[in-house]
C-alpha positions in Angstrom: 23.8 299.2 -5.1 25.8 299.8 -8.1 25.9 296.7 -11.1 28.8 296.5 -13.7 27.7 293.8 -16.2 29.4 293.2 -20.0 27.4 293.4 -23.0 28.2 291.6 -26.3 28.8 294.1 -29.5 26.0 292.7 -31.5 23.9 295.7 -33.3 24.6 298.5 -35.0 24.1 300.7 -32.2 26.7 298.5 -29.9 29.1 299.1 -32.6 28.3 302.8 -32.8 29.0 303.1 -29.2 32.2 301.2 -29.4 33.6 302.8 -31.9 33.0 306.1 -30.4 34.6 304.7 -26.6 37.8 303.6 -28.9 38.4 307.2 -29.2 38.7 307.8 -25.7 40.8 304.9 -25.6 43.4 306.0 -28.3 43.4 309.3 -26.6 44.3 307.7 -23.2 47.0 305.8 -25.3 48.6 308.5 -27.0 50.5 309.5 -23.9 52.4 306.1 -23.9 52.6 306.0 -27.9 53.1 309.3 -29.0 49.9 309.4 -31.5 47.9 312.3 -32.8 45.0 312.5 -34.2 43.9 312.8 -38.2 43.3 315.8 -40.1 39.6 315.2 -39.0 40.1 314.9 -35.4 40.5 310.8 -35.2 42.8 308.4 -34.1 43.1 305.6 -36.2 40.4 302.9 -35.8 43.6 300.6 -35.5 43.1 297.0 -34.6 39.5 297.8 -33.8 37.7 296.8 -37.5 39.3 293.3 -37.0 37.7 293.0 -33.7 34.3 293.4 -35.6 34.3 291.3 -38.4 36.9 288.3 -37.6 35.2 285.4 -36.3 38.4 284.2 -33.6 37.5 287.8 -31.9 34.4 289.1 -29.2 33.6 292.3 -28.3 32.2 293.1 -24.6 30.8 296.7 -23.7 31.1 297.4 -20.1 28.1 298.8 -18.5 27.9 300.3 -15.2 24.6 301.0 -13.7 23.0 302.9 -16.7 26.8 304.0 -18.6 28.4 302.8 -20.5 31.9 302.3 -18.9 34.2 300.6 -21.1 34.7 297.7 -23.6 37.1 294.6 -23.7 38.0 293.2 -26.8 39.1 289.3 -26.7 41.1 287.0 -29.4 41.5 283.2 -29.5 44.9 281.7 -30.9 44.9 278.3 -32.6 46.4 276.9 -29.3 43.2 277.7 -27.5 45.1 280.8 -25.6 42.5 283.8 -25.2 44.5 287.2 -25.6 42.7 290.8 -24.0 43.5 292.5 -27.0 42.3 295.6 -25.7 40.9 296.6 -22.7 39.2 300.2 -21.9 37.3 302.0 -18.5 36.8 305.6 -18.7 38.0 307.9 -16.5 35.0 308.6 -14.0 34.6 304.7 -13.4 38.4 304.6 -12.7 39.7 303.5 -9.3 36.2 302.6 -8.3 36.3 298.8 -8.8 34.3 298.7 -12.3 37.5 297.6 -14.3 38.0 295.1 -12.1 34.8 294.1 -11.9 34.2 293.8 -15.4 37.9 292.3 -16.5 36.9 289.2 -13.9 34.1 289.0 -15.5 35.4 288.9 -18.8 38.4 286.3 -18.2 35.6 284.1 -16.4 33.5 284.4 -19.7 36.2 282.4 -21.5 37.9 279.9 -19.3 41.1 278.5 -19.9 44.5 280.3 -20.7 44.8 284.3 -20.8 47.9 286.3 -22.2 47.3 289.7 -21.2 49.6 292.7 -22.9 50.5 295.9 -21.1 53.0 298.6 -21.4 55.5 298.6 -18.7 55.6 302.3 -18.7 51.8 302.7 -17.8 51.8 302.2 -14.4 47.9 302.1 -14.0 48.1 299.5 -16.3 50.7 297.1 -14.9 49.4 297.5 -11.2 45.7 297.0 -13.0 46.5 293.5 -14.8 48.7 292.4 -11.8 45.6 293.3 -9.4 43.1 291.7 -11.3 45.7 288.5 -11.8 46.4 288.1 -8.2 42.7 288.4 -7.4 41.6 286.0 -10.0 44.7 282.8 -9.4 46.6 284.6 -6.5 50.8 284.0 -7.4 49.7 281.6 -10.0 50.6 284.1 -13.3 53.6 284.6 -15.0 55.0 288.2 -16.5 57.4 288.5 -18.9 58.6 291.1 -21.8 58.4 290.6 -25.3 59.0 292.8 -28.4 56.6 294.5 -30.3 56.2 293.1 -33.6 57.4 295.2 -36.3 57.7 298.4 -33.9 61.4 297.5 -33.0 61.3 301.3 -31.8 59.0 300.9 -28.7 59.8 299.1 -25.4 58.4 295.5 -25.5 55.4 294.9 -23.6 55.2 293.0 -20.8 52.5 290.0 -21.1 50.6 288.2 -18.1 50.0 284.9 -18.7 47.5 282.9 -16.4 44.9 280.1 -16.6 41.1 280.7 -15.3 
């Protein structure tokens, strides 16, 4: 039987590895944000260094079987809200229960409150966080839009809040 478990970032290889999945997410992100990559062939490591090296912040690799599968990336607020800050399966473990699997997982990691940011215009995305929402509180979340900070150019993103 298959097994999807979450692995902390904690060496230097874990860190390797994540950094190299990030890249596969920015490229699945570029559709929605328009990105390209740099003159060497890289996104930009964007929120990701903060993720590493701020102590309010956890990093999760997603493991299924013997992949790796993905990563989730978690922030605490002062108000003891947790916030997926970002939140990656790769394209062969899509549609197959792993993301689900593993974002359950992770929300359980860290009871309490959850604010969970998607882009309205990624469909996958929206049914995804709404999915794994219903699953984990059934009609017990909330959604609303709110604007980008300092990117008055993009749509706002619609945020998930919920309590597990």
């Amino acid at each position: 039987m298959a097994t999807t478990s979450l692995q902390p970032v904690e060496t230097d290889h874990d860190r390797d590895v994540l950094t190299r999945l990030w890249q596969l997410y920015a490229h699945d992100l570029s559709e929605f944000r328009g990105t390209m990559p740099d003159e060497e062939g890289l996104f930009r490591a964007g929120r990701l260094p903060t993720y590493l090296t701020e102590a309010d912040r956890a990093c999760h690799l997603v493991r299924h079987d013997d992949a790796w599968a993905g990563f989730g990336l978690v922030r605490s607020t002062g108000d003891a809200t947790h916030v997926m800050g970002e939140f990656f399966v790769v394209r062969g473990a899509r549609r197959s229960g792993v993301g689900r699997e593993a974002a359950r997982m992770l929300l359980r990691t860290y009871p309490g409150r959850w604010e969970i940011a998607f882009q309205d215009d990624n469909a996958g995305a929206a049914r995804f966080w709404r999915q794994v929402a219903t699953d984990l509180v059934g009609d017990a979340w909330h959604e609303e839009p709110r604007p980008v900070p300092d990117k008055p150019e993009i749509p706002p993103d619609l945020w998930l809040t919920l309590s597990v």
